[in-house]
N, C-alpha and C positions, 0 to 999 in steps of 0.2 A: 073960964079957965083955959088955960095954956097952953096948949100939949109941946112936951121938950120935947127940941128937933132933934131926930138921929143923929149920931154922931157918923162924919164921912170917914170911911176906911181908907185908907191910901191901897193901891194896889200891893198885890202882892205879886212880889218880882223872884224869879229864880236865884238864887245864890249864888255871889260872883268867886269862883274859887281860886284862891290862890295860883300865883305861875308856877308851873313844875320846877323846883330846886334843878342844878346841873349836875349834880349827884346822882338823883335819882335818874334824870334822864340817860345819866352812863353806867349808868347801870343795866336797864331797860337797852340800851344801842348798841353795848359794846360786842352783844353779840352779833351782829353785823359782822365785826369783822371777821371771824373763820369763816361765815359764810361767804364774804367777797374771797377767801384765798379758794372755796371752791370752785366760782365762777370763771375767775382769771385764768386761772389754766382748761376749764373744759371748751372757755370760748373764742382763750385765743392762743393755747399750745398746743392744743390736743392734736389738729388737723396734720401738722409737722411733725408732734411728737411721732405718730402711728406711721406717717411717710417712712420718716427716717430707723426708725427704730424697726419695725414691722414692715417694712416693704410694703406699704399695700397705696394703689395710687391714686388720684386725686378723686377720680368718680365713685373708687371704693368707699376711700372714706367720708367723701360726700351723700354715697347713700345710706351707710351706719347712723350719719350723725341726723340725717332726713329721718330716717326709721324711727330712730329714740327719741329724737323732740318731738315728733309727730304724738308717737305713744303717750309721752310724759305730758305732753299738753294736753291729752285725755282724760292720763291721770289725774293731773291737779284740782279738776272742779270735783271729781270725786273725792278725793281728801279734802277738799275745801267744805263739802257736806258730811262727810263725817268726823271733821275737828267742830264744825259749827253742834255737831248732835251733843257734842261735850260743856256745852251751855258756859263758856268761857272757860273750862278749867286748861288752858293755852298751856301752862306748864306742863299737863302729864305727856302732851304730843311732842314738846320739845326733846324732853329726857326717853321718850323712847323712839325719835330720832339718830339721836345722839351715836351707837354703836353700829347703827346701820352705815351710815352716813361714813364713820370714822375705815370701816373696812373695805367697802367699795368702793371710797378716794383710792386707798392705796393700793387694792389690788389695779385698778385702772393705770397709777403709773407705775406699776412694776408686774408689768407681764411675763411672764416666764416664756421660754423658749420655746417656740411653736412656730409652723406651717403656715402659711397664707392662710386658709381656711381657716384652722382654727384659731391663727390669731386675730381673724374678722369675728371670730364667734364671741371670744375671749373681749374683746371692743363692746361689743353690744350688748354682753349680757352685765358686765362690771358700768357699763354707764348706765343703762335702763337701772340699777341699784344704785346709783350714786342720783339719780335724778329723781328716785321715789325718798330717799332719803332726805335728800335737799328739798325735795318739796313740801315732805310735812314739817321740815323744822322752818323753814323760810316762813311759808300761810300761816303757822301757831304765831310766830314772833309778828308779821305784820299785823295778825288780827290782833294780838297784843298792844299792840300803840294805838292801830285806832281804835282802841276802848279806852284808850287810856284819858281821853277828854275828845268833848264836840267842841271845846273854844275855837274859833277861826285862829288867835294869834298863835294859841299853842300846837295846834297839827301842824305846822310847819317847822314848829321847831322838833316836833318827837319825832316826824321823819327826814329833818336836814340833822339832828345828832346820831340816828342810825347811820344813815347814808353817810354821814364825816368818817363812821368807823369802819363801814364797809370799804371805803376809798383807803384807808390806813392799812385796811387788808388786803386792798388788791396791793398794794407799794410794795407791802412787807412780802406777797408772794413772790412778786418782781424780782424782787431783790434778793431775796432767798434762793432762787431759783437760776439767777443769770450767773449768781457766787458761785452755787456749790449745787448748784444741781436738785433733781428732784427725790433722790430720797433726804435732803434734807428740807426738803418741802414741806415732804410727809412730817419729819418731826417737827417743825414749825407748826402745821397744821394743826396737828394732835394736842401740842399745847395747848395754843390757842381756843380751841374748840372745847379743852376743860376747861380753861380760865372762864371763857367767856359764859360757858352754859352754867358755873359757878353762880357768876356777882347776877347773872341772870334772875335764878331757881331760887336762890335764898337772898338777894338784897335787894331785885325789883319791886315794884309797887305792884299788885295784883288786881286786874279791874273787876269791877261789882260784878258779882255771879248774876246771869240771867236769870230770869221768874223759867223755871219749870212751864212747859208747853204754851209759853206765850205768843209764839211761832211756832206752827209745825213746818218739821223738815223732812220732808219725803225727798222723792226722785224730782219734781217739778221745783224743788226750792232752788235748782240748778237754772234756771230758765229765769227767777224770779229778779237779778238785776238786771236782764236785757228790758223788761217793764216799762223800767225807766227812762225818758229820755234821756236823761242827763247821764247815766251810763254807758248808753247806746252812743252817744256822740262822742265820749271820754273815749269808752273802747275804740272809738275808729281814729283817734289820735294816737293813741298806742300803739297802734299794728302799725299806720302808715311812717310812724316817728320810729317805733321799733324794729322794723325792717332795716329804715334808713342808718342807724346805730348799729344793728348786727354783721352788716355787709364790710364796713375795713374794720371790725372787730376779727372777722373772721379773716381778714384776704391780709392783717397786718405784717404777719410774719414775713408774708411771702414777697409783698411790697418793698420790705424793709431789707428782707438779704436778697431777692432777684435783680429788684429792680433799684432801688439805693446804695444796694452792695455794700450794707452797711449794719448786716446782721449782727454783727460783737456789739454792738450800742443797740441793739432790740430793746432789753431791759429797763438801759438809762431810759428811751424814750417815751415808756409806760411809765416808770418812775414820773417825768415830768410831766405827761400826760394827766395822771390820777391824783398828783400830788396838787396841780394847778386845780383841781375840780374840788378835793380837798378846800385849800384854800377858799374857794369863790361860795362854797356853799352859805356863811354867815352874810355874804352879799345876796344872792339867792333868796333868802328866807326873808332877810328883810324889805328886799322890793314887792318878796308875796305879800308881809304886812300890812305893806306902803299900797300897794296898785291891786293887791287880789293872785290868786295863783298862777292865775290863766294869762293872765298879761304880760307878768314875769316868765312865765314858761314861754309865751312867742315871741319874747324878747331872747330869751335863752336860743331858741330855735333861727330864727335870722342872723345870728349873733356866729353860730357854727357853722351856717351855708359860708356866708362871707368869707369867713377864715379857709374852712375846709378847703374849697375850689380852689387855691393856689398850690396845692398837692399837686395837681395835673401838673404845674408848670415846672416840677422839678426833676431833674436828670441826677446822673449815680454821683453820688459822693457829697450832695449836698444835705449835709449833717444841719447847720447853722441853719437853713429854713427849713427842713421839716421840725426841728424840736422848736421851734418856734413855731410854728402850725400848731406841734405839741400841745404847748402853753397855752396858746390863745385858745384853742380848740376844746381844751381840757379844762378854762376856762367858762366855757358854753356849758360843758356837760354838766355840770354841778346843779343847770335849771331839772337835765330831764333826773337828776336822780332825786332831791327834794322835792320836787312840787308834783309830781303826777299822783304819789302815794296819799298827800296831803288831800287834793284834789278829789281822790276817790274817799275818802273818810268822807270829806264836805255833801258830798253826793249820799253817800250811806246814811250819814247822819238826815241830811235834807229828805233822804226817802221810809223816815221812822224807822229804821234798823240799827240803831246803836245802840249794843248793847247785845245780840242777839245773833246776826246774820254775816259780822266779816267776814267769818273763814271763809263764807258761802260767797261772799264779793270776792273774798281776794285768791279763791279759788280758780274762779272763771278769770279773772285779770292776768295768775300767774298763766292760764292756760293760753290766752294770747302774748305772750312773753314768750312763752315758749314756740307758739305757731311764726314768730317771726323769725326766730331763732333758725327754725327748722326751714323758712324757706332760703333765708340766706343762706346756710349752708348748701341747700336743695339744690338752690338754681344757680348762686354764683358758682362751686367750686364743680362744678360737670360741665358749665357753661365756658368757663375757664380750661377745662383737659379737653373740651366739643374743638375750642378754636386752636389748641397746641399747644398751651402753657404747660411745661414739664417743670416742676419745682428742682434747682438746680443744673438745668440743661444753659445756662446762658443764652438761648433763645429771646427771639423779641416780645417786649413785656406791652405791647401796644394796650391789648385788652385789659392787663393784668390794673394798669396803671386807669383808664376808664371806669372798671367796672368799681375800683377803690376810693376815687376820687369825683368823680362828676356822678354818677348813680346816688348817692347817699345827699347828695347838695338839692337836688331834683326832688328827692322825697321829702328833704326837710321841708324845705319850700311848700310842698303840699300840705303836709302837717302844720306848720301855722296857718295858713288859710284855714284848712278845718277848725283848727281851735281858735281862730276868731268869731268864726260863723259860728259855733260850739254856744250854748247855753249855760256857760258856765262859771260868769260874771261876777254870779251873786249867794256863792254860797255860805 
């Protein structure tokens, strides 16, 4: 007799899930945008605003803004571990965000009538709360996406439909702001920031709650993505690429009315700037598809050396090539705002922590976000008042125009190199 053969099981394969609807995804992205109307002004008004408004000068407010980002990039891996203790529930950090965040914007641009000193105190103490505020709603909302799936084709798109909004927000600040000024900012703001924390709270999709203590998270879970290589080499792309992005974020103003003399177009030329990054991000995402994130993003990075560097070569009054810098340039930036966040999910996901540990990654991430932040401020704007640049003195802009235009071209350059050599190919 016979014995009947086993029947072969066919493997059993993971469950290919649906693509995110674009519904849901704007729902889940759109708050992005109040959060870019925060950004835009703390990173590239503020410096001017406090000059002019507040007398206080450039080393001054060079070391405020040193001080707070320095702080706030401490803070953030700490809120990064205690949004992570809340085992996904990313909504209840965002809604108690929300009031903080809304009140320390505006007392920030609407400082009341004060003394040198105290209006230096008054500076420090309304951004240290506007920077705690924006930290835990920014960390909940990131970790929120990347739970939101480990697909490789979908992380690009859950962080290129954030990032389209955030750009929509930084325009609508621009814009808002060159019209009518910043307390109609603030009302802008305030909207926005209901609307958005609205279609958020009640119409996004909510990622699977963690298993209870499947992960413990002490003091050392702060330490626990440096582990990883692929972290460790991600984060050294970010500082050296994030530097290179914070220095004419920070120096643009001053570029734009000292030395272009061409301050009353500041506005349009952010407008063209954010709006072209806008644009190129559905390019962006799809070359991620196409070539991987990392390839796309050092394409992105060579892409804005090349353009940028013809900055140097312009003298006052020429509008017609720097807003074409603009575009081309703002063109580039679309890689670094889609693919790095993308990037760092693939990593998380690759190191079994989906599901569990964002906040704890995108804690420490924002915390170098912010450490890059803090040295362009640190070093360009004292390096700048060290050699004589006095903002509106019509003095010579030799340095002004260097440290704007060739410093940032020099970094970029560095930073694709590293994320070539980067292990990050094959996530």
């Amino acid at each position: 007799m016979m014995l009947a053969a086993s029947p072969v099981l066919p493997p059993v394969l993971p469950p290919v899930l649906p693509p995110l609807l674009l519904r849901t995804l704007l729902s889940y992205g759109v708050f992005g945008l109040p959060l870019a109307m925060v950004a835009l002004p703390i990173y590239v008004y503020l410096p001017q605003f406090y000059a002019a408004r507040a007398g206080l000068s450039l080393a001054m407010i060079g070391a405020v803004l040193l001080t707070a980002r320095v702080a706030a990039a401490f803070i953030d891996p700490l809120l990064g571990l205690w949004i992570a203790r809340g085992q996904g529930a990313y909504a209840r950090y965002v809604a108690l965000a929300l009031p903080l965040l809304l009140a320390s914007f505006v007392a920030l641009f609407h400082p009341p009538a004060l003394g040198p000193a105290a209006s230096l105190a008054w500076f420090l103490a309304t951004l240290m709360l506007v920077y705690v505020g924006f930290g835990i709603a920014t960390i909940a909302h990131q970790s929120w996406g990347a739970a939101l799936t480990q697909a490789p084709a979908e992380r690009a798109r859950v962080s290129g439909v954030r990032e389209a909004c955030g750009l929509a927000g930084v325009v609508l600040a621009a814009g808002v702001t060159g019209a009518a000024g910043y307390g109609a900012l603030s009302i802008a703001f305030a909207l926005a920031l209901l609307l958005g924390a609205a279609l958020l709270l009640w119409r996004a999709p909510r990622p699977a709650p963690a298993v209870a203590g499947n992960h413990a998270l002490g003091w050392r879970a702060m330490a626990i993505p440096f582990r990883q290589a692929r972290f460790r080499a991600l984060f050294a792309v970010l500082m050296v690429n994030g530097v290179a992005s914070a220095i004419p974020a920070t120096l643009f103003l001053f570029f734009a009315t000292d030395h272009l003399r061409l301050g009353a177009y500041a506005g349009l030329f952010l407008i063209m700037y954010f709006g072209a990054a806008a644009i190129s991000i559905p390019f962006w995402v799809a070359l991620a598809v196409r070539f991987g994130e990392a390839r796309a993003w050092v394409g992105g990075m060579l892409l804005a050396a090349v353009v940028f560097v013809w900055a140097f070569g312009l003298g006052p009054g020429a509008a017609l090539g720097f807003g074409a810098i603009c575009v081309l340039s703002g063109l580039a930036v679309g890689a670094d705002l889609a693919l790095p966040p993308a990037l760092l999910a693939g990593v998380i996901h690759g190191a079994g922590h989906s599901g569990s540990r964002e906040a704890a990654y995108f804690g420490v991430w924002n915390w170098g976000v912010q450490m890059t932040l803090a040295l362009a401020a640190g070093i360009a704007l004292p390096l700048l008042a060290w050699l004589g640049f006095v903002p509106g003195s019509g003095g010579a802009t030799s340095a002004l125009v260097a440290a704007y235009a060739l410093l940032p071209c020099a970094l970029k350059l560095l930073a694709a190199a590293l994320l070539w050599r980067a292990p990050l190919r094959h996530l």
